[in-house]
Phi, psi and omega in degrees: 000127184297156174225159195278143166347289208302301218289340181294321175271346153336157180239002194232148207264181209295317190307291200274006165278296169345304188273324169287303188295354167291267171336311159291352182277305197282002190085023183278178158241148186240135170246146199203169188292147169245224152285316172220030175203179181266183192218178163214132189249168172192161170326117194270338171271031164265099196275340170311304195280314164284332158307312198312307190307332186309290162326302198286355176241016173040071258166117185269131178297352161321314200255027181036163176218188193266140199240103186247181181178159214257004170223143182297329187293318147328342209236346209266024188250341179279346169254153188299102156345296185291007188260061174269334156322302195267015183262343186296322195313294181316308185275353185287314185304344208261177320306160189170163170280015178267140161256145184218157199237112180258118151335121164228161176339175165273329193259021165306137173273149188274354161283345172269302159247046163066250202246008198259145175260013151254162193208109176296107179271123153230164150265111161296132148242034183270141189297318181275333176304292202282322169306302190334276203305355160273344160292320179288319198113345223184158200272168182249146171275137173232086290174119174327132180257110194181157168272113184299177190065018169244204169290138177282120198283200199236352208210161178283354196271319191303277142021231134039300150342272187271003160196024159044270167246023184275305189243144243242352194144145183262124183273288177133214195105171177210166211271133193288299183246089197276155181071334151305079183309160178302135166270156217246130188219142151282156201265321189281327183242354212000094176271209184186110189280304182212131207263000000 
């Protein structure tokens, strides 16, 4: 089986890519490496899978979450057409570590974006984020792995720890920027949400 760009530059091998986009096929959560911290995902068109995470990070469905995909074209069905100023704003920046909270669509689901008429979005050029969503098929929620409001941990063993049989599989990988978040911008104006 042939493998794709993204998936070639993964760091992590095809059997456990492989195996981790099943387990998200099935409605798991997977925890994994991110640009700088570990994260934790699942199908964003999952609304099941996403209550878990919600619960497993003691996390209010309010505040919405970050949507990521290894193509802008994955990410361009969550935004409000008529916003093309701030999608350009957005596509120009991508792939990259900025998430920008993007006008979203009306058929955007409201568990990704909460209680807000935006919806945070990226293009990963981080290699296992994007091989995942490119292996799945489909965009991903990927989302600090951490109970809100502490530290987000750093390791797959931290992970594992801290939320136990909570998560459904480890994809692995290793962190681009460790300790660094993505930074978070607004799209209509760019502003800078989290620098």
């Amino acid at each position: 089986m042939s493998q794709s760009p993204v998936e070639r530059a993964c760091r992590i091998s095809p059997h456990r890519l492989r195996h981790a986009a099943r387990v998200l096929r099935a409605g798991g959560v997977v925890a994994h490496a991110t640009e700088g911290v570990w994260g934790l995902a699942c199908d964003a068109f999952d609304l099941d899978a996403v209550m878990r995470i919600l619960a497993l990070k003691r996390r209010d469905a309010v505040r919405g979450l970050i949507v990521v995909a290894h193509s802008a074209d994955a990410l361009a069905p969550f935004v409000d057409p008529d916003a093309q100023t701030a999608w350009q704003r957005a596509h120009a920046s991508w792939p990259g570590p900025t998430t920008w909270l993007l006008p979203a669509r009306d058929t955007a689901p409201w568990w990704l974006t909460g209680a807000h008429d935006t919806i945070a979005l990226r293009q990963t050029a981080h290699p296992e984020t994007a091989a995942l969503a490119a292996t799945l098929g489909s965009a991903l929620v990927s989302t600090s792995a951490n109970v809100s409001g502490r530290p987000p941990v750093r390791s797959a063993r931290g992970a594992r720890a801290l939320f136990g049989d909570g998560i459904d599989c480890v994809a692995g990988g290793v962190c681009d920027r460790p300790g660094v978040p993505s930074t978070i911008r607004h799209a209509l104006d760019d502003t800078t949400i989290r620098g």
